[in-house]
C-alpha positions in Angstrom: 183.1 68.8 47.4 183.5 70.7 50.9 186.8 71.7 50.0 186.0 73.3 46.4 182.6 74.5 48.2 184.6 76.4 50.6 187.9 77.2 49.0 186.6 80.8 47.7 186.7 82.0 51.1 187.7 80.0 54.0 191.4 80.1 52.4 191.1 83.9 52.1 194.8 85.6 53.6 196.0 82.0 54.7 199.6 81.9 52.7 201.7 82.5 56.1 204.6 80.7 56.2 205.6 78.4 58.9 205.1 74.7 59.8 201.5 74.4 61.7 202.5 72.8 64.9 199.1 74.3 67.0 197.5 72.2 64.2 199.7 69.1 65.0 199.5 69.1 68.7 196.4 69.0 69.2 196.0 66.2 67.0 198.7 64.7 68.8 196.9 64.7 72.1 193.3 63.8 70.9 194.9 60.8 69.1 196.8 59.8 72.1 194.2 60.1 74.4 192.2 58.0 72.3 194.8 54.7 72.1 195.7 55.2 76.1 191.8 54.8 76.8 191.7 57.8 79.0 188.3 58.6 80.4 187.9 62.0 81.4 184.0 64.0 81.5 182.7 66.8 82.9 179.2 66.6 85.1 178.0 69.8 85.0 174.7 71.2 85.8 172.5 70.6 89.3 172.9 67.9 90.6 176.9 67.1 88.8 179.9 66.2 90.5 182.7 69.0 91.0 185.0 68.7 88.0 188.8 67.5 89.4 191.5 68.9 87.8 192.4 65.8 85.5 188.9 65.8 84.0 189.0 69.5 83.8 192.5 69.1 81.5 191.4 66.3 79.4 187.5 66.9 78.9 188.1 68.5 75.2 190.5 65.8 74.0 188.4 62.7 75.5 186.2 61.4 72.9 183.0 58.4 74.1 182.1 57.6 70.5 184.4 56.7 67.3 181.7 59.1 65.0 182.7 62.0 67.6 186.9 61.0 67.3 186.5 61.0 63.4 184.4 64.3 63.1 186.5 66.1 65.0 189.8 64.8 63.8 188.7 65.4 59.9 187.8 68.6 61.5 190.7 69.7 62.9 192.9 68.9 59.6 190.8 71.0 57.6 189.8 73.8 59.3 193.2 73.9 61.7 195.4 74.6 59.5 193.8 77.8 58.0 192.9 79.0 61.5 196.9 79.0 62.1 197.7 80.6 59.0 195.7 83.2 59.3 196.0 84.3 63.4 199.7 82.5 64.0 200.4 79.6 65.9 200.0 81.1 69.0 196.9 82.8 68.5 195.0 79.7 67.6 196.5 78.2 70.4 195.4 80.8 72.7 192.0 80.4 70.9 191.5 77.3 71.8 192.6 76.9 75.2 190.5 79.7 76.0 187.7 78.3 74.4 188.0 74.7 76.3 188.7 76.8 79.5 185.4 79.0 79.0 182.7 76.7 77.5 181.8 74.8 80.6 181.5 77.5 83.4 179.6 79.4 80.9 177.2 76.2 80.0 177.2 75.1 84.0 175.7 78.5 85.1 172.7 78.8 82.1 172.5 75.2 83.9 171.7 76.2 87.3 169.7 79.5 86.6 167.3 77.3 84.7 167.3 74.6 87.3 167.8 71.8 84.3 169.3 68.5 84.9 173.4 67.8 84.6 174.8 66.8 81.6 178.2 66.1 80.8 180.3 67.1 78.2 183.3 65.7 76.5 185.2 66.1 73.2 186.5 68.9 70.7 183.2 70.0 68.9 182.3 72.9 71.2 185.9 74.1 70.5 185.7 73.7 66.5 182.5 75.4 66.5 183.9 79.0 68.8 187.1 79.1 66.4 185.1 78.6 63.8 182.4 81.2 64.3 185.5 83.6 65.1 186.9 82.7 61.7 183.7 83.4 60.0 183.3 86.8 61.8 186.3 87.8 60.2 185.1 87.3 56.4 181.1 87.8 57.1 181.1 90.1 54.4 182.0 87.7 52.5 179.4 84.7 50.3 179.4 80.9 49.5 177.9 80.0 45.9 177.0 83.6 45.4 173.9 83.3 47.8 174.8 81.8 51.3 176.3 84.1 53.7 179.0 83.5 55.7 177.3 84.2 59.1 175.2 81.2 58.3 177.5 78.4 58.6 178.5 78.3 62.4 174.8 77.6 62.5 174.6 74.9 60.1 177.4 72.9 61.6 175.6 73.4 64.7 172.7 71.4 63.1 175.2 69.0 61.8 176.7 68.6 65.3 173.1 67.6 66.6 172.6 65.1 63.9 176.2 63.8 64.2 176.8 63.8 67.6 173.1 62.9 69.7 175.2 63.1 73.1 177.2 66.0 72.7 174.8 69.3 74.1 173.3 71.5 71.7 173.2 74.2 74.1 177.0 74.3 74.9 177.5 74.3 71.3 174.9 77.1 71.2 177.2 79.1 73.8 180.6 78.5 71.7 178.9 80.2 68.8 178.5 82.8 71.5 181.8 82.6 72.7 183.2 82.9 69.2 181.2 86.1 68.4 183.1 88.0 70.9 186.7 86.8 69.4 186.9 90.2 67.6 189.4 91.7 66.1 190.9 93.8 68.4 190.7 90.9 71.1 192.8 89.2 68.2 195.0 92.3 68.3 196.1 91.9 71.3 197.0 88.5 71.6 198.8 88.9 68.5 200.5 91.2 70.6 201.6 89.2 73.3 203.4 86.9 70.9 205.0 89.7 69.8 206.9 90.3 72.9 208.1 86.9 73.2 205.0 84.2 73.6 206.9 81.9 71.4 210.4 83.2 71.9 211.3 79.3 73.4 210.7 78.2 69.7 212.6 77.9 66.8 210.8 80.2 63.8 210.6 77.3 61.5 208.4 75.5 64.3 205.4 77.5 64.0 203.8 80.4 62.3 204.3 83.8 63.4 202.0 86.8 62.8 202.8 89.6 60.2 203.8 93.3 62.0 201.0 94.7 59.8 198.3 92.2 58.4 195.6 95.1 57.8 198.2 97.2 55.4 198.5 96.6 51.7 201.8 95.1 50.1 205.3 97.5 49.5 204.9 98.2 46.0 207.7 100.5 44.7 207.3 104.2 42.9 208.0 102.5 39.5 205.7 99.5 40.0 202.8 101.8 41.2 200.3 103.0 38.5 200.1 106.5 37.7 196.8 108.0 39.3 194.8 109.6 36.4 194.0 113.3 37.6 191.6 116.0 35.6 193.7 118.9 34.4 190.7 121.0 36.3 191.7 119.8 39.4 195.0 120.3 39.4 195.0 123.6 40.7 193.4 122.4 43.5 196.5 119.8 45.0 198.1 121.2 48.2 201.4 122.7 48.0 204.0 119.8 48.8 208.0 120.7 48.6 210.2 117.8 47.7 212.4 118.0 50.9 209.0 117.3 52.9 209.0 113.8 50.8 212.7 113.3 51.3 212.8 113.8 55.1 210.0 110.3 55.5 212.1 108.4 52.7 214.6 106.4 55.2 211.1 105.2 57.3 209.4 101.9 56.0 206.2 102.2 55.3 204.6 99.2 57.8 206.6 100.7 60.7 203.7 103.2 60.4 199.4 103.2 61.5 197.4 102.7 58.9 196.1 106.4 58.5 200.3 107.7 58.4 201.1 105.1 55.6 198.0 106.3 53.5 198.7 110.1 54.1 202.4 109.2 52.6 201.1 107.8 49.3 199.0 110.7 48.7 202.0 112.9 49.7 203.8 110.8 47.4 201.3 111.1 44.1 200.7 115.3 44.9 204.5 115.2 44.6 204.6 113.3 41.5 201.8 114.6 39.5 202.7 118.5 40.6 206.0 117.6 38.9 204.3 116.7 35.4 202.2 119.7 35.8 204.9 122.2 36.1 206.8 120.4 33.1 203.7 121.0 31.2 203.1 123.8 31.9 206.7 125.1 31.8 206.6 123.3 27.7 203.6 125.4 26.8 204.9 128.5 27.8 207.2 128.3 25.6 205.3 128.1 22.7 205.1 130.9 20.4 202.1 132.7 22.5 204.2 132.7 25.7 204.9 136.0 26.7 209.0 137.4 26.0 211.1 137.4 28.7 210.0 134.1 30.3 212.3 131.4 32.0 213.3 128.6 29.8 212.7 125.1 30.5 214.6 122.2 30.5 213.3 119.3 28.3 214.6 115.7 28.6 214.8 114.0 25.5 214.2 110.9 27.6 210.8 111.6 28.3 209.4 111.3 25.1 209.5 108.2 22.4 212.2 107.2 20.6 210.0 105.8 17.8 208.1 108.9 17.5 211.0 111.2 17.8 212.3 109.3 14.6 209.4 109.1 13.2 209.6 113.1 13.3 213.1 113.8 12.4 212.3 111.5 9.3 209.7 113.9 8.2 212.7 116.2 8.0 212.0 118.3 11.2 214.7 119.1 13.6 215.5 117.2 16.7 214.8 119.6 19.0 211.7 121.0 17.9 210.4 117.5 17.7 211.2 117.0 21.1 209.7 119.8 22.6 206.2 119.4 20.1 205.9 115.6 21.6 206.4 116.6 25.0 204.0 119.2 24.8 201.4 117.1 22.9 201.7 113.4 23.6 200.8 112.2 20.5 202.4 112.3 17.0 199.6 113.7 15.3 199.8 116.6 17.5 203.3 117.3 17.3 203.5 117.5 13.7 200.1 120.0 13.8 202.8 122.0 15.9 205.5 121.6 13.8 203.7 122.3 10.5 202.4 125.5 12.5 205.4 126.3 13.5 204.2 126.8 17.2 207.4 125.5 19.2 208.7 128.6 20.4 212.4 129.8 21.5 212.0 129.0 25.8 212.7 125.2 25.8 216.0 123.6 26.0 216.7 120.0 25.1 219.1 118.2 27.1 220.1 114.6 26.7 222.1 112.5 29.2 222.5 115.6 31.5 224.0 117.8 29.0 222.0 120.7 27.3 221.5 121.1 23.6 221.8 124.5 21.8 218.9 126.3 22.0 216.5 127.5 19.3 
């Protein structure tokens, strides 16, 4: 029921590629520091013992109670795994060793200024809770069952944590909500960053997950997959001049080898190209209708870029091939073009050419 409760959005940009080996070792060491019976706890507070360094290491993966072990271990396999997908394996990593690092200093010195007594602290939850508020920050927009925003659950597994887990502090998991607040995106950035430039260079890339160059930018999608932007005719006097050449010279650059603002100036460099193109055709096809003044430049017509079907359609009607070439690229439509034809509108300043030869003209 979780799973289909949250599947809407915790899932959201979580189909990286890679074997989740964050995910994995940290199960490896909880589970093994269960069976060996290690006992390691932090005291922290007035009146607590200095932590040692082997408490220090193993507080987070020592567990007290069996309801504690399970929670965090179904935990861990279900929201681990989509925490590496979508930062890397060495972000989450990084995440989380920060997060065990930070927690108890933070906790220890709310602990002295308000003079309360020590308490200790063991186990994973405080952990779960920071990535998992960090992972929520990044999709608060989004909603679960239509109604409950995302912002809302950190909270509600903190309530769960007090019900489930009595001993663990609800203040230090009060403090990892905190904590994970501040994992923003640009914090993200640039640990992102360092794995970049060799964090996991000891690794084999089938070992872990690695982060995209560009997560934020939109999917390559070729000029002949890309739908044609639909434009008034009234404002297509108004597009900036753009020469071919100026398109040319940013064709051998990939577009996510660019910032964000560079790749979207290209695609509307690309579509001004594109739709001044099929305005000068047009207009070029209606001058040379019979009200086009004498003396003007003829224009090329490919008989490619109208329809076959309609183009037969019109020479069975008995008109000639390149008059009904020149009506339906002018027009669009069939009953348009034969309105022309019947007319007798198609004037004498087109020329047909078919698979880069030219037609007689007419």
């Amino acid at each position: 029921m979780l799973d289909h409760l949250f599947s809407g959005w915790i899932w959201c940009g979580s189909n990286h590629p890679g074997f989740c080996s964050g995910t994995f070792l940290i199960f490896f060491f909880i589970l093994s520091t269960w069976l060996s019976g290690i006992h390691a706890s932090l005291s922290l507070g007035p009146g607590g013992e200095f932590p040692g360094f082997y408490d220090f290491i193993f507080y987070a993966l020592r567990h007290e109670e069996l309801t504690s072990f399970l929670y965090n271990i179904i935990l861990l396999l279900w929201l681990g795994p989509c925490q590496e997908r979508r930062w890397g394996t060495f972000v989450f990593l990084a995440l989380s060793f920060l997060s065990t690092v930070l927690l108890p200093p933070i906790y220890a010195l709310f602990l002295f200024v308000t003079g309360d007594e020590a308490s200790r602290v063991s186990g994973y939850s405080a952990t779960h809770l920071a990535l998992f508020t960090a992972q929520c920050r990044q999709v608060k927009q989004r909603r679960v069952l239509r109604h409950v925003p995302v912002w809302f659950l950190p909270w509600f597994f903190l309530l769960l944590d007090l019900f489930l887990l009595p001993s663990a502090p609800g203040l230090l998991h009060f403090y990892a909500i905190c904590l994970g607040l501040n994992y923003n995106k640009e914090f993200i950035d640039v640990l992102q960053q360092l794995e970049r430039r060799g964090g996991c260079v000891c690794l084999p890339k089938w070992a872990y997950i690695p982060v995209t160059s560009h997560p934020h930018l939109p999917s390559y999608v070729s000029s002949s997959e890309r739908p044609e932007p639909c434009v008034e005719p009234s404002r297509m006097g108004h597009m900036p001049s753009v020469s071919r050449s100026q398109l040319e010279d940013h064709s051998h650059v990939l577009p996510w080898q660019h910032s964000v603002s560079e790749w979207h100036e290209e695609s509307l460099l690309a579509r001004d190209v594109h739709l001044l193109e099929e305005q000068m055709l047009k207009a070029g096809i209606l001058a040379s209708l019979q009200d086009a003044p004498e003396g003007a430049d003829k224009v090329e017509v490919p008989k490619s870029s109208v329809s076959s079907l309609r183009l037969q359609q019109l020479e069975k009607m008995g008109f000639p091939t390149e008059k009904a070439v020149v009506a339906l690229a002018a027009t669009g439509q069939l009953d348009g073009a034969i309105s022309l034809l019947i007319d007798d509108q198609i004037g004498k300043e087109a020329v047909v050419i078919s698979k880069g030869k030219k037609s007689p003209s007419y």
